[in-house]
N, C-alpha and C positions, 0 to 999 in steps of 0.2 A: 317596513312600516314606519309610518314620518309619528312622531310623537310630539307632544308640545310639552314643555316644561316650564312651567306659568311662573317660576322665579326666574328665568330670565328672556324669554321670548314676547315679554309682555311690555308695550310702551308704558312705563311711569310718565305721568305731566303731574308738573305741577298744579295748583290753584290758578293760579292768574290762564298758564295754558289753557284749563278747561273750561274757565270763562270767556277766556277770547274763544275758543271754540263753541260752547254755549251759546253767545252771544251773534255768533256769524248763522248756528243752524235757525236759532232764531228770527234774524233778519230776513233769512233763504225761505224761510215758513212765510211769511209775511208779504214776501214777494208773490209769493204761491197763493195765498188767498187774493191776492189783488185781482188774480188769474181767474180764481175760483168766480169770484165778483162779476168783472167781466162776462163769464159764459152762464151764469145765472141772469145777470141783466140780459145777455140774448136771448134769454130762451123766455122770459118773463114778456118781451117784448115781442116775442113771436106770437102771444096767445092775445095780444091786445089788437082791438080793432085801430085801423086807422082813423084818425080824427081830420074830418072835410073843412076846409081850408074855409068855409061859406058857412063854418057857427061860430057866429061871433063870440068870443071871450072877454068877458069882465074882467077889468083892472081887481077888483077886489078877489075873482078867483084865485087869482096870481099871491094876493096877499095871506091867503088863509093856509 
């Protein structure tokens, strides 16, 4: 039977190490919502009608 003995089979980091590793799972999150974003805009944009190329659009709609 395999056992663990948490005073030495356990990785110690330092501070700085678990910031740089903080800091990367961070970044990795970050990427991943970008993701998330992306397939929310597809699916948001699936439920919209398409807009006919023959209604004209005001410059001030543009603006507001």
């Amino acid at each position: 039977m395999n056992t663990l003995n948490t005073t030495t089979d356990v990785e110690l980091l330092s501070d700085a190490e678990l910031e740089v590793r903080e800091a990367a799972i961070i970044a990795h999150i970050d990427h991943l919502k970008g993701y998330l974003w992306q397939i929310d805009v597809e699916r948001w944009s699936r439920t919209q009608f398409p807009m006919p190329a023959s209604i004209p659009v005001m410059a001030e709609e543009y603006a507001a």
